[in-house]
C-alpha positions as CSV (number, residue, x, y, z in Angstrom):
1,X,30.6,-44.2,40.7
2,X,27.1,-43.3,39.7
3,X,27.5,-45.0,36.2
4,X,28.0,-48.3,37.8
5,X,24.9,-47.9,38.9
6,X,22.6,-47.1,36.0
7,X,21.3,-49.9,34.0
8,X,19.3,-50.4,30.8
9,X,15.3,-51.3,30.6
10,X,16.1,-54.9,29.7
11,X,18.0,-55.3,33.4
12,X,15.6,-53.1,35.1
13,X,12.5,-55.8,34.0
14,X,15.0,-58.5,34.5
15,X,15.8,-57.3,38.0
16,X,12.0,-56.8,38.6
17,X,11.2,-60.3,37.9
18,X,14.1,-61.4,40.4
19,X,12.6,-59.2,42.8
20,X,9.2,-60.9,42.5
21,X,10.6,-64.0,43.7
22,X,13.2,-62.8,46.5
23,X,16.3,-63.4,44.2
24,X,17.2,-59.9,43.6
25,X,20.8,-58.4,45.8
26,X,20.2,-55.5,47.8
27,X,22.5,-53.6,44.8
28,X,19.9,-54.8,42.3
29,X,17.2,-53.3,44.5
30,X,19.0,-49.7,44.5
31,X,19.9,-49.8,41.2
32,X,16.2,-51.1,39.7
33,X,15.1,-47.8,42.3
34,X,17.4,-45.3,40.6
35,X,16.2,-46.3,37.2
36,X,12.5,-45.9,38.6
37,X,13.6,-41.7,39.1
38,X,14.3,-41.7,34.9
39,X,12.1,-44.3,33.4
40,X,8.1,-44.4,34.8
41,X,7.6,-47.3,31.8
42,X,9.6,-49.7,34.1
43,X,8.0,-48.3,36.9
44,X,4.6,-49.5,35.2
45,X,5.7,-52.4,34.5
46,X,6.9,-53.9,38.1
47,X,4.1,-52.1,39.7
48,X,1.9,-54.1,37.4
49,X,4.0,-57.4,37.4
50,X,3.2,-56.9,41.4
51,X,-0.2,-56.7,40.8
52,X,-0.1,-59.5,38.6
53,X,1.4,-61.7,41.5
54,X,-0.7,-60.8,44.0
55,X,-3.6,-61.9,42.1
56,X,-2.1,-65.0,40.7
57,X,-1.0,-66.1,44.5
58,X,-4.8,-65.6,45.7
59,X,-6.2,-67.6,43.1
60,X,-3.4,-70.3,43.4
61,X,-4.4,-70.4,47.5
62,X,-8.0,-70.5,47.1
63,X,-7.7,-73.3,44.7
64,X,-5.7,-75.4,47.0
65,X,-8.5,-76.6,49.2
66,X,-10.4,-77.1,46.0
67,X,-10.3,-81.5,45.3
68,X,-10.3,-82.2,41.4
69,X,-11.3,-85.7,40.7
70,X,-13.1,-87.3,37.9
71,X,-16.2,-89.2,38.5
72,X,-16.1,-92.8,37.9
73,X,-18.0,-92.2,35.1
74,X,-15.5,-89.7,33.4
75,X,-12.9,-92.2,34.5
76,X,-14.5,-95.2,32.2
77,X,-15.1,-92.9,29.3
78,X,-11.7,-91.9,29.3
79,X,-10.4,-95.2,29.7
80,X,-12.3,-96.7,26.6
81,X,-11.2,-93.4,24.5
82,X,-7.6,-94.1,25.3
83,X,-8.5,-98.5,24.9
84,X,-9.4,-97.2,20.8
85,X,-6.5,-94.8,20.7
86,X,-4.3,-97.9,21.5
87,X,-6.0,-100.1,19.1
């Protein structure tokens, strides 16, 4: 019974990344959680890829409210650079 429920480092990160975006079964979960008890390397890693995520999804929400336009300046000196690409 207990084989079926070790898996390698490759499935472990694999199941980590799943986990990261709500994908992973409630198995994966318990199995990903047993491998944590023999292999602190994967450990590192999804605590790190957590990390990662929380960071990357603060940065993505405080740049929502930020507007990036070009000024109608930049606008005109990019359309003559792409008028002499054309040519």
């Amino acid at each position: 019974m207990f084989k079926s429920l070790k898996i390698t480092c490759d499935q472990a990160t694999t199941i980590c990344d799943k986990n990261q975006y709500g994908e992973a079964t409630l198995l994966e979960k318990l199995k990903l959680n047993i491998h944590f008890i023999r292999c602190k390397i994967c450990f590192k890693y999804t605590k790190q890829n957590m990390t990662l995520t929380k960071i990357y999804k603060g940065h993505a929400n405080s740049c929502k409210d930020l507007k990036h336009c070009l000024s109608d300046e930049d606008k005109v000196a990019l359309k003559q650079e792409l008028d002499k690409i054309k040519a």
